[in-house]
Backbone as a printed PyTorch tensor [residue, N CA C, xyz], in Angstrom:
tensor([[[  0.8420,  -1.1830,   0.0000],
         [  0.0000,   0.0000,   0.0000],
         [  0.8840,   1.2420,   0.0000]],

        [[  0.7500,   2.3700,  -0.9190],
         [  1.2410,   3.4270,  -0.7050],
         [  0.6630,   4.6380,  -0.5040]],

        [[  1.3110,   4.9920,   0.9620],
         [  0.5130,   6.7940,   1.4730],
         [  1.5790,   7.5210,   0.7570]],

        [[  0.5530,   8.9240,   1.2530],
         [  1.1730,  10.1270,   0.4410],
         [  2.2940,  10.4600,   1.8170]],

        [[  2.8980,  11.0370,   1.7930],
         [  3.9460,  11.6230,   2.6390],
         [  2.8430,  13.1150,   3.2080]],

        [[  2.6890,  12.9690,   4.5270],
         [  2.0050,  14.1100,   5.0970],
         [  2.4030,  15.1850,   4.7620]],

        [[  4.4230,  15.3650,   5.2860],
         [  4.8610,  16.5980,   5.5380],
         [  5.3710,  17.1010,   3.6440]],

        [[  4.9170,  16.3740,   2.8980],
         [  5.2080,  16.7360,   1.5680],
         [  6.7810,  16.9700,   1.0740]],

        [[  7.2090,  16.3570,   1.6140],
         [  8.6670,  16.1970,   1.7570],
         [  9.3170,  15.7760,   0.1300]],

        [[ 10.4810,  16.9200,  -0.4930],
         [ 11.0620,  16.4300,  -1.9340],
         [ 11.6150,  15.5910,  -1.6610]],

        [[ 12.0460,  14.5980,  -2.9710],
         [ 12.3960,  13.2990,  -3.1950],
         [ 13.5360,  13.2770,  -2.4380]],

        [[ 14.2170,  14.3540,  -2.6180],
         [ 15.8370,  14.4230,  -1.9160],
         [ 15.5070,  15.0120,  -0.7370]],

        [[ 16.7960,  15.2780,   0.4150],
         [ 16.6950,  16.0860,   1.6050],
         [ 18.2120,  15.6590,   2.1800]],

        [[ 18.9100,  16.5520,   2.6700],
         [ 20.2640,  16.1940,   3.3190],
         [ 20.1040,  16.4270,   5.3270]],

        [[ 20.6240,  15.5890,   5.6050],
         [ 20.9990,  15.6800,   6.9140],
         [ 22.4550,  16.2220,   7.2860]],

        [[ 22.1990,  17.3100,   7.9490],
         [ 23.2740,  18.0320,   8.7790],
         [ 23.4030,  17.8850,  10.3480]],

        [[ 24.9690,  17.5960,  10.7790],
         [ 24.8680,  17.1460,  12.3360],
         [ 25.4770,  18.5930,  12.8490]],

        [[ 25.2170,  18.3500,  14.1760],
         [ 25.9040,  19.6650,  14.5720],
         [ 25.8220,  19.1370,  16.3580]],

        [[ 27.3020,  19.6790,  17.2340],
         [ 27.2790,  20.0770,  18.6170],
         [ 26.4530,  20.4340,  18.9260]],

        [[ 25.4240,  21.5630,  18.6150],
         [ 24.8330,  22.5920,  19.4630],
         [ 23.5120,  22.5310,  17.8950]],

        [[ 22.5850,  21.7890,  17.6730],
         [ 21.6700,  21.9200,  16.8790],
         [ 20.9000,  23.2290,  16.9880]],

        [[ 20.3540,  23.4070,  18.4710],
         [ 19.7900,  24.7600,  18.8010],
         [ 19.7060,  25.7000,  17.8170]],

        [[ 21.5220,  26.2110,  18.3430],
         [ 22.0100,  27.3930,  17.6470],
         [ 22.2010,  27.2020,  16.5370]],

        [[ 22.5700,  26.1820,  16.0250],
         [ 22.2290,  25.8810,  13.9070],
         [ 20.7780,  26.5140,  13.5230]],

        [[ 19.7780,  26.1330,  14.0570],
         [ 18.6530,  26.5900,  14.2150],
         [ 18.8270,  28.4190,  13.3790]],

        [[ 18.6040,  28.1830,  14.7320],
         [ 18.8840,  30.0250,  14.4220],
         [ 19.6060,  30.4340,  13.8710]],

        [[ 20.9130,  29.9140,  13.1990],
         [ 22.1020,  30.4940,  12.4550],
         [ 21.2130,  30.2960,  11.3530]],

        [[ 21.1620,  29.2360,  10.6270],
         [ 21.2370,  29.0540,   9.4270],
         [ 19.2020,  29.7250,   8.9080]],

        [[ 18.2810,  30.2280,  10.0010],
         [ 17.4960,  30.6910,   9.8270],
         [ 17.9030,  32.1990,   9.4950]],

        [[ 18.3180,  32.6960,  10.2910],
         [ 19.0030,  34.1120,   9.9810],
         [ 20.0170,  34.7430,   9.0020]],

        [[ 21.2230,  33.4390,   8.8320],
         [ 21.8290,  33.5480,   7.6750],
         [ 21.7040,  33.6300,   6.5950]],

        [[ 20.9820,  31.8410,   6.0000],
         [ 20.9710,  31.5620,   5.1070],
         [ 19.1940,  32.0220,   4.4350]],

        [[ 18.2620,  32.1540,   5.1730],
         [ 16.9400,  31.9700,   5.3800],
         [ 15.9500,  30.8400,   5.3890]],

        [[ 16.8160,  29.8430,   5.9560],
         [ 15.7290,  28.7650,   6.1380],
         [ 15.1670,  29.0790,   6.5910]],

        [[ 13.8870,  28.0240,   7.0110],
         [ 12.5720,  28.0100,   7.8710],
         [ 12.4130,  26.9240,   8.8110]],

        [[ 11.9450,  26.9700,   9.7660],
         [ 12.0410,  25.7110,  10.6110],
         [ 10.5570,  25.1990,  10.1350]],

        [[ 10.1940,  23.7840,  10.0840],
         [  9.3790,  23.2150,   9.5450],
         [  8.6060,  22.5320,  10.6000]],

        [[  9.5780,  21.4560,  11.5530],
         [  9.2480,  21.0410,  12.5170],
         [ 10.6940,  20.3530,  13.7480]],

        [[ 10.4620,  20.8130,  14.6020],
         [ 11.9480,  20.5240,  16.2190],
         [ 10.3870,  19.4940,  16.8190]],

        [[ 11.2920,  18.3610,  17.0810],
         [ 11.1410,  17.8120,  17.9570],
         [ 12.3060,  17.8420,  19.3190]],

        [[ 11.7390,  17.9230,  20.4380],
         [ 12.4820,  17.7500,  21.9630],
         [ 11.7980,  16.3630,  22.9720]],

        [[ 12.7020,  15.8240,  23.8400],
         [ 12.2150,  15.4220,  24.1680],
         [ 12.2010,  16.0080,  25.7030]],

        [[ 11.7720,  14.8860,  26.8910],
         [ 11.2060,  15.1690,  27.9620],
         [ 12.2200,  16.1870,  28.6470]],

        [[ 13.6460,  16.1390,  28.3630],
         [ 14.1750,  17.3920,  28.8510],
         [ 14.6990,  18.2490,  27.7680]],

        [[ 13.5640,  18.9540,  27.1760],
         [ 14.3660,  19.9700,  26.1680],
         [ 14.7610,  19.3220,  25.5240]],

        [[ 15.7820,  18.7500,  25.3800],
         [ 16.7810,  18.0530,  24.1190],
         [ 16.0170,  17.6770,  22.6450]],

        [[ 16.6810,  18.3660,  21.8310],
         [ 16.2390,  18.5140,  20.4240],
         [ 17.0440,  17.4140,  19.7070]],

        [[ 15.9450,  15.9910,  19.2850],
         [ 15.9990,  14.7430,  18.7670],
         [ 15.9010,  14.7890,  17.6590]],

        [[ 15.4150,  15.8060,  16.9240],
         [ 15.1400,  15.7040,  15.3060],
         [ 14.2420,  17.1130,  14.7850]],

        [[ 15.4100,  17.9340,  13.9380],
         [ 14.4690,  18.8990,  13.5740],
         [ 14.5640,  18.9060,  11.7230]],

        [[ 13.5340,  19.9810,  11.3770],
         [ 13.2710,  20.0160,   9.6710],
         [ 12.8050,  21.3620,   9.6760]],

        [[ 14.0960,  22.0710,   8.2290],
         [ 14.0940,  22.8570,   7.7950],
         [ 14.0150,  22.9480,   5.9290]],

        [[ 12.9650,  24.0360,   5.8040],
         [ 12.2820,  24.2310,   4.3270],
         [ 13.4580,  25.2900,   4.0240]],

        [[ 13.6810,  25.2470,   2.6770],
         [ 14.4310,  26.0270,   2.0380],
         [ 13.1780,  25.7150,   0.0580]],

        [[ 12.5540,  26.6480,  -0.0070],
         [ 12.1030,  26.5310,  -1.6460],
         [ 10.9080,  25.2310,  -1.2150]],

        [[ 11.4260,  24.5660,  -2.1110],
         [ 10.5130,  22.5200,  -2.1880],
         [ 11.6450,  21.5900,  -1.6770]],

        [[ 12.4920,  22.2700,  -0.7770],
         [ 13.4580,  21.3500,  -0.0600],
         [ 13.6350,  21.5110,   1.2550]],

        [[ 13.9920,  20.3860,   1.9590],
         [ 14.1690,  20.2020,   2.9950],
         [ 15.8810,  19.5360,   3.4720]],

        [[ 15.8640,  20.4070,   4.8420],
         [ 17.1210,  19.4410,   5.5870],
         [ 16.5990,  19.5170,   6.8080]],

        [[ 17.3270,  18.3360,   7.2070],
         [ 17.5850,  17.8200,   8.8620],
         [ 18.7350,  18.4440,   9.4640]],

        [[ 18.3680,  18.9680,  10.3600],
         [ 19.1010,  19.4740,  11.3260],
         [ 18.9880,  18.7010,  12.6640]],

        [[ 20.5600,  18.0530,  13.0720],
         [ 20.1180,  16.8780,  13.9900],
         [ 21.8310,  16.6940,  14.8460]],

        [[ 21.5050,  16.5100,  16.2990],
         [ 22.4840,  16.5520,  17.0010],
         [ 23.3390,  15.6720,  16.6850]],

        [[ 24.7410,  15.1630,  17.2540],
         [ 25.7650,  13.5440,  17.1930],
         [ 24.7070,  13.0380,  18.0100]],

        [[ 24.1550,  12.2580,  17.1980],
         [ 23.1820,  11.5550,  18.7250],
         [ 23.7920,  10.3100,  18.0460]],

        [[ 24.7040,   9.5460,  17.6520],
         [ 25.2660,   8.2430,  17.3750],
         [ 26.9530,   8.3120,  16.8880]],

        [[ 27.7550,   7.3460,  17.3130],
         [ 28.6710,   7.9030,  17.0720],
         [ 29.3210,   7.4960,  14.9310]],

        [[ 28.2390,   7.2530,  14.3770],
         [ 28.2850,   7.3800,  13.0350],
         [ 28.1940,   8.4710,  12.4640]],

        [[ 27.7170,  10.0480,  12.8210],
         [ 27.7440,  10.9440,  12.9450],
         [ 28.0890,  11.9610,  13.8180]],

        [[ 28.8630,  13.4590,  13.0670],
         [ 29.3230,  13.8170,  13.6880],
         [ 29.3430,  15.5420,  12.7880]],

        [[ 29.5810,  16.7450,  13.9260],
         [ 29.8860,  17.8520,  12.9520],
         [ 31.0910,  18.1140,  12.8050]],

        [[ 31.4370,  18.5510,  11.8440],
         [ 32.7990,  18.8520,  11.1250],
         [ 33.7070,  19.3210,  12.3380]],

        [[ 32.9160,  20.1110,  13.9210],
         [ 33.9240,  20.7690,  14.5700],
         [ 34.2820,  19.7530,  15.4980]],

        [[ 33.4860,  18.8440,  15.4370],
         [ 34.1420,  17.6170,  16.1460],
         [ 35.1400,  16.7750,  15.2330]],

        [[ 35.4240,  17.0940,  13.9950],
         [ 36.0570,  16.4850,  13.3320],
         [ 37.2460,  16.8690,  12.2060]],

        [[ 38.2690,  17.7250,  13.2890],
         [ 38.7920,  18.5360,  12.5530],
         [ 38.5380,  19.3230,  11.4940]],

        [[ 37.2800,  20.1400,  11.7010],
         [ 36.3660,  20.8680,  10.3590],
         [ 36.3110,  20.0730,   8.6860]],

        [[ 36.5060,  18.6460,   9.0520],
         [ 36.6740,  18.4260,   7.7360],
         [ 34.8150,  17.5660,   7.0760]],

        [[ 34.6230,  17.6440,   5.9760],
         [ 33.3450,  17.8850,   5.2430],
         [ 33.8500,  16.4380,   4.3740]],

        [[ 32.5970,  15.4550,   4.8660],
         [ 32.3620,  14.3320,   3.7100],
         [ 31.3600,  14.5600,   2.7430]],

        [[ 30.4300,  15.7010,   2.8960],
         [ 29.8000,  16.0520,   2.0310],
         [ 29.5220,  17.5080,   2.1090]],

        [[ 28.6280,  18.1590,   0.6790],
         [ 28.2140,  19.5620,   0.8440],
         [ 26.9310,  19.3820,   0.7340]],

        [[ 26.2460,  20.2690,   0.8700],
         [ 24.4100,  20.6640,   0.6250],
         [ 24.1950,  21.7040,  -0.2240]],

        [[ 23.9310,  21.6080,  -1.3080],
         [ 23.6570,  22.2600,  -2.3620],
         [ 22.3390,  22.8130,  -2.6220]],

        [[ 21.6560,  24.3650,  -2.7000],
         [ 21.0320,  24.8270,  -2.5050],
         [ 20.6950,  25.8120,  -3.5300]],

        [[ 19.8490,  25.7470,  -4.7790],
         [ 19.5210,  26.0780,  -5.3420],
         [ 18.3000,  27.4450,  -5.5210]],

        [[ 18.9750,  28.3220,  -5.3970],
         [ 18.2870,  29.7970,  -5.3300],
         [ 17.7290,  30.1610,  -7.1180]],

        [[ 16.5250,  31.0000,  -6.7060],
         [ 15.9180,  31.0950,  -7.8590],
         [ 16.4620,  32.7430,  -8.2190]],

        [[ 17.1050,  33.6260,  -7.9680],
         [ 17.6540,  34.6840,  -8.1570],
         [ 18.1090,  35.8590,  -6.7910]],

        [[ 18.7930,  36.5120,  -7.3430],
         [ 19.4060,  37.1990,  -5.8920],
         [ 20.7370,  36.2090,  -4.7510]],

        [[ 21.3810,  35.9560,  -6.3310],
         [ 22.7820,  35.2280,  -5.3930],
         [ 23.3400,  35.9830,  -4.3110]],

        [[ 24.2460,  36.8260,  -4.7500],
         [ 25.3810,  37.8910,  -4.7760],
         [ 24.5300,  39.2090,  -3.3820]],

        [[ 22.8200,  38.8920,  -3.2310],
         [ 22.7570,  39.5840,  -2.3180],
         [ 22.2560,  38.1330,  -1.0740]],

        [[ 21.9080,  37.0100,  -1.2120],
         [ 22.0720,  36.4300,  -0.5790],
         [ 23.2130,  35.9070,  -0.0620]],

        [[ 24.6960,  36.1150,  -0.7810],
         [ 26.0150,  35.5450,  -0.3370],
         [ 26.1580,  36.8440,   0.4600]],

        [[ 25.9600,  38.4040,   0.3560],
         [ 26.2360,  39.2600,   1.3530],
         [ 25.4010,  39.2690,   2.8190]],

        [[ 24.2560,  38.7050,   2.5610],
         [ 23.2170,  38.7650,   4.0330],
         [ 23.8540,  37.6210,   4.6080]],

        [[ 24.5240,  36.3600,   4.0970],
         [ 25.3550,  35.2900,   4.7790],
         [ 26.4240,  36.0240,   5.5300]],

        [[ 27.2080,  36.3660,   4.4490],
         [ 28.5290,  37.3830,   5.1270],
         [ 28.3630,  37.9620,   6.3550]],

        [[ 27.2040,  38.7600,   6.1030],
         [ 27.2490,  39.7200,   7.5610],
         [ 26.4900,  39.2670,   8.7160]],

        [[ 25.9860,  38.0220,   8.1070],
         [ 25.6110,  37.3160,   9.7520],
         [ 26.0150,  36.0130,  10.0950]],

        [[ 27.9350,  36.4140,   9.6870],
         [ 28.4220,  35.1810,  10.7200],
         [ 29.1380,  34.4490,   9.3240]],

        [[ 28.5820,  33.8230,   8.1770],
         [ 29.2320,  32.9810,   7.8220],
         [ 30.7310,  33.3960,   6.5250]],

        [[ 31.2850,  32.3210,   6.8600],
         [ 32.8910,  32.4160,   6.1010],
         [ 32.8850,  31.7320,   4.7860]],

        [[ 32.9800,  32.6900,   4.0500],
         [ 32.3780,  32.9510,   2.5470],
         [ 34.2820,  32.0800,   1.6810]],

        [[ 33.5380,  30.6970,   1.7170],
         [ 35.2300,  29.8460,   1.2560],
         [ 35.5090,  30.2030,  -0.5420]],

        [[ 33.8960,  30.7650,  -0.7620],
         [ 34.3840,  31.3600,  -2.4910],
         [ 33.4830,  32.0390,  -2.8740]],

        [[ 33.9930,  32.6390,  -3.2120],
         [ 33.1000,  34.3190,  -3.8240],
         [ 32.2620,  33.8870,  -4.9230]],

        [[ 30.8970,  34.5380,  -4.9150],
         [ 30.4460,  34.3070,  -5.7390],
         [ 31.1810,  34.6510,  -7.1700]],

        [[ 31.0620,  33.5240,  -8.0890],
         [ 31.3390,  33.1790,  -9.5560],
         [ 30.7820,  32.4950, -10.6890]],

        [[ 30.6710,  33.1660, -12.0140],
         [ 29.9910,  32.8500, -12.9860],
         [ 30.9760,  31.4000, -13.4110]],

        [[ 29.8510,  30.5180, -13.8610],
         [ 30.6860,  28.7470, -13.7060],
         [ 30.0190,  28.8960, -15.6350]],

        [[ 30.7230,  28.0880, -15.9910],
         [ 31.2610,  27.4580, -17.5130],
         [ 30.2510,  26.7050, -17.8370]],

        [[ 28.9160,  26.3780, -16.8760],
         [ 28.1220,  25.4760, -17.3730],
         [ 26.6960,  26.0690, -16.8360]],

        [[ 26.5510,  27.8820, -16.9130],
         [ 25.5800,  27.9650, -16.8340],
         [ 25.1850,  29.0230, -15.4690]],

        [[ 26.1000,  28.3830, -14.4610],
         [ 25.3280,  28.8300, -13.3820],
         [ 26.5610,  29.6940, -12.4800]],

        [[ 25.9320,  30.7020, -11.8160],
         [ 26.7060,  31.5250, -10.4590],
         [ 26.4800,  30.9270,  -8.8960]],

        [[ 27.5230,  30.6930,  -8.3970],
         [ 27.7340,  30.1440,  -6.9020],
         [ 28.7510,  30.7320,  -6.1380]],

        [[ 28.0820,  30.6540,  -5.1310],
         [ 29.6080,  31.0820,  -3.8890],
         [ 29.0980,  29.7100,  -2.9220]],

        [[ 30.2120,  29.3790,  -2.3390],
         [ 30.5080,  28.7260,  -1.2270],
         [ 30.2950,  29.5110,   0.4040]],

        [[ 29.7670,  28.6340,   1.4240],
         [ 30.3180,  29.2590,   2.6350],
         [ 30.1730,  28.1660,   3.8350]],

        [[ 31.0100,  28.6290,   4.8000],
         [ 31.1880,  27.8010,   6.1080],
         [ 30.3020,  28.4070,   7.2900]],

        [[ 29.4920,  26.9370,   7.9430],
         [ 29.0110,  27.5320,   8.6780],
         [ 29.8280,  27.6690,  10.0000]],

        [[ 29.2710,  28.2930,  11.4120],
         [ 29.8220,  28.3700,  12.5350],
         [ 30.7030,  27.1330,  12.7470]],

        [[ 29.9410,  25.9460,  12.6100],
         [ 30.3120,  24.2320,  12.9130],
         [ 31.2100,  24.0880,  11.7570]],

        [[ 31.9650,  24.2560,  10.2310],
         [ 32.5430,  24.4020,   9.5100],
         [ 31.9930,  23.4750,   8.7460]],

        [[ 30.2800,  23.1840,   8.1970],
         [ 29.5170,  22.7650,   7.3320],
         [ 29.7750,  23.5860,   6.3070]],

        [[ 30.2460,  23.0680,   4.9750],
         [ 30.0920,  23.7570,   3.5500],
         [ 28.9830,  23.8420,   3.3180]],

        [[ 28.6110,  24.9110,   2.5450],
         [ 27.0360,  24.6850,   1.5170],
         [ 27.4160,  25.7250,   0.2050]],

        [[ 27.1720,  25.2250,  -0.8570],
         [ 27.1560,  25.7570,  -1.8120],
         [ 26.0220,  26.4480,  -2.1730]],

        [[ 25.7110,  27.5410,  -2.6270],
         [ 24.5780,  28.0310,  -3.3430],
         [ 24.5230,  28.4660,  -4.4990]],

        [[ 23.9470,  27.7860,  -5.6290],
         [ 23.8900,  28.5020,  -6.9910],
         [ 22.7620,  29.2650,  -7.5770]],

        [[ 22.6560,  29.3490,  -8.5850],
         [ 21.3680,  30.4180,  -9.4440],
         [ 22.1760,  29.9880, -10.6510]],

        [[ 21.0160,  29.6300, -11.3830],
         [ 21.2200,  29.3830, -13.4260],
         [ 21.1900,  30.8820, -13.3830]],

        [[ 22.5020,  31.2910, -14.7030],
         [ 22.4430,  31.9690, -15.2900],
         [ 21.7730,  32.3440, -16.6840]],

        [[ 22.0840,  31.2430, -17.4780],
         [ 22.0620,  30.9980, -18.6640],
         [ 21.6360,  29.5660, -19.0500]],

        [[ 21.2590,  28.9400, -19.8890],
         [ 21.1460,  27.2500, -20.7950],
         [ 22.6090,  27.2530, -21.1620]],

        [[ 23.1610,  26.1690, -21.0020],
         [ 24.5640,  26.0880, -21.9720],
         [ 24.4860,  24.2620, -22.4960]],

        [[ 24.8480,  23.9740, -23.3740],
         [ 25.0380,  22.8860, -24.1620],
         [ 26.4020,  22.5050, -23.5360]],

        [[ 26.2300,  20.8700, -23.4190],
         [ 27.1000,  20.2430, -23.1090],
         [ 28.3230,  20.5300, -24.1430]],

        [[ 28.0350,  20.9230, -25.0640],
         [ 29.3140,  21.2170, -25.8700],
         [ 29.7840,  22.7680, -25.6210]],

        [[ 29.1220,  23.5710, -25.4980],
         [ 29.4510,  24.7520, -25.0130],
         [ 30.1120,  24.4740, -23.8380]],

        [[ 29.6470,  23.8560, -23.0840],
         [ 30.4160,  23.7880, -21.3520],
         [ 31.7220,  23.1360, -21.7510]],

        [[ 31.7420,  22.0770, -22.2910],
         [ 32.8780,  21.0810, -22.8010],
         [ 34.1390,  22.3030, -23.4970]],

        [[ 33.2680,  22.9530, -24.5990],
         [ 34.4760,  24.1470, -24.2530],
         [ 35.0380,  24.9810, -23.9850]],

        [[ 34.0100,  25.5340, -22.8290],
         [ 34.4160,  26.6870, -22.4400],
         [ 35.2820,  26.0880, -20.9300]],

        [[ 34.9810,  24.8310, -20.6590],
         [ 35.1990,  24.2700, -19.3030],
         [ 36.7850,  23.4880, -19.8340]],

        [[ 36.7680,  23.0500, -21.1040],
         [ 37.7950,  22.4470, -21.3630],
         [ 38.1390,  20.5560, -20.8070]],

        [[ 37.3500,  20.4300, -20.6110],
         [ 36.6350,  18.8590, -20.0910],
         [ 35.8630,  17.9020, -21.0740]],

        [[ 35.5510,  16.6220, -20.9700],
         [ 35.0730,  15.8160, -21.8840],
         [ 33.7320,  15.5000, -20.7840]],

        [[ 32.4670,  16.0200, -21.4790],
         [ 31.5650,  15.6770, -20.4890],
         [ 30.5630,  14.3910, -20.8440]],

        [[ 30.2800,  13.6530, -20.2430],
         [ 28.9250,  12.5460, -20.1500],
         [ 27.9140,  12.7700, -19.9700]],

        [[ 26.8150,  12.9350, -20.1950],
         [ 25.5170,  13.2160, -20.3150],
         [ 25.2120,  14.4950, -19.7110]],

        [[ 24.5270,  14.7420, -19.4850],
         [ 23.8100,  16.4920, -19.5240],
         [ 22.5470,  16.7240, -19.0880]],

        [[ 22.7400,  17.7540, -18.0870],
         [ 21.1980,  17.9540, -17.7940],
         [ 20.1940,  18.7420, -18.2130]],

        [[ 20.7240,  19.4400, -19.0500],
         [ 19.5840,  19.8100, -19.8300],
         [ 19.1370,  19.7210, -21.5900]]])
């Protein structure tokens, strides 16, 4: 039998760990402009599982509650993955409202060879997230040479 998914949740969604989930909370609401969706706590306060909307996407925001996970500042700031976040326009003033509240901007926003503008940034916990915006359509052969690469299939 198949239900619909209540919380309408996209196909994809990334989980982010963090020391101090709380204050992720609020950072990455103020920074970046997520939304909190839904925090669960349990009987003492302690925040077990929360969900944040960004567009038709979602992430988890969720403590080390196992030791298979962990945030980057527990782990010599180093990143097994990024979260990629797809803005529909207003990069370059969303990479400055990051800037000035807190986060460390690892690459300036830049026009990319296949279409699209991104900057990088670190959060407090030293989580990467990339954010882009399409600029333009470009053909895998256009990218191929303006990028100088041999590419495999194509997304658009």
């Amino acid at each position: 039998m198949t239900v619909d998914d209540p919380f309408k949740h996209a196909s994809q969604g990334s989980g982010v760990f963090y020391k101090d989930p709380r204050a992720a909370l609020d950072w990455l609401e103020a920074a970046f402009g997520f939304e909190r969706s839904m925090v669960v706590s349990d009987a003492e306060a302690k925040l077990v599982h929360s969900e944040m909307r960004f567009g038709d996407s979602y992430i988890i925001v969720d403590s080390e509650w196992t030791d298979h996970v962990a945030s980057p500042a527990s782990v010599a700031g180093k990143n097994t993955q990024s979260v990629y976040v797809r803005l529909k326009d207003g990069l370059d003033a969303h990479c400055e409202h990051a800037r000035a509240r807190g986060a460390e901007i690892v690459q300036e926003p830049a026009d990319q060879f296949y279409g699209e503008r991104q900057y990088r940034a670190r959060d407090p916990e030293g989580h990467v997230w990339t954010f882009t915006q399409t600029l333009c359509s470009v053909s895998r052969e256009e990218a191929e040479r303006l990028g100088g690469l041999r590419i495999e299939g194509w997304h658009r």
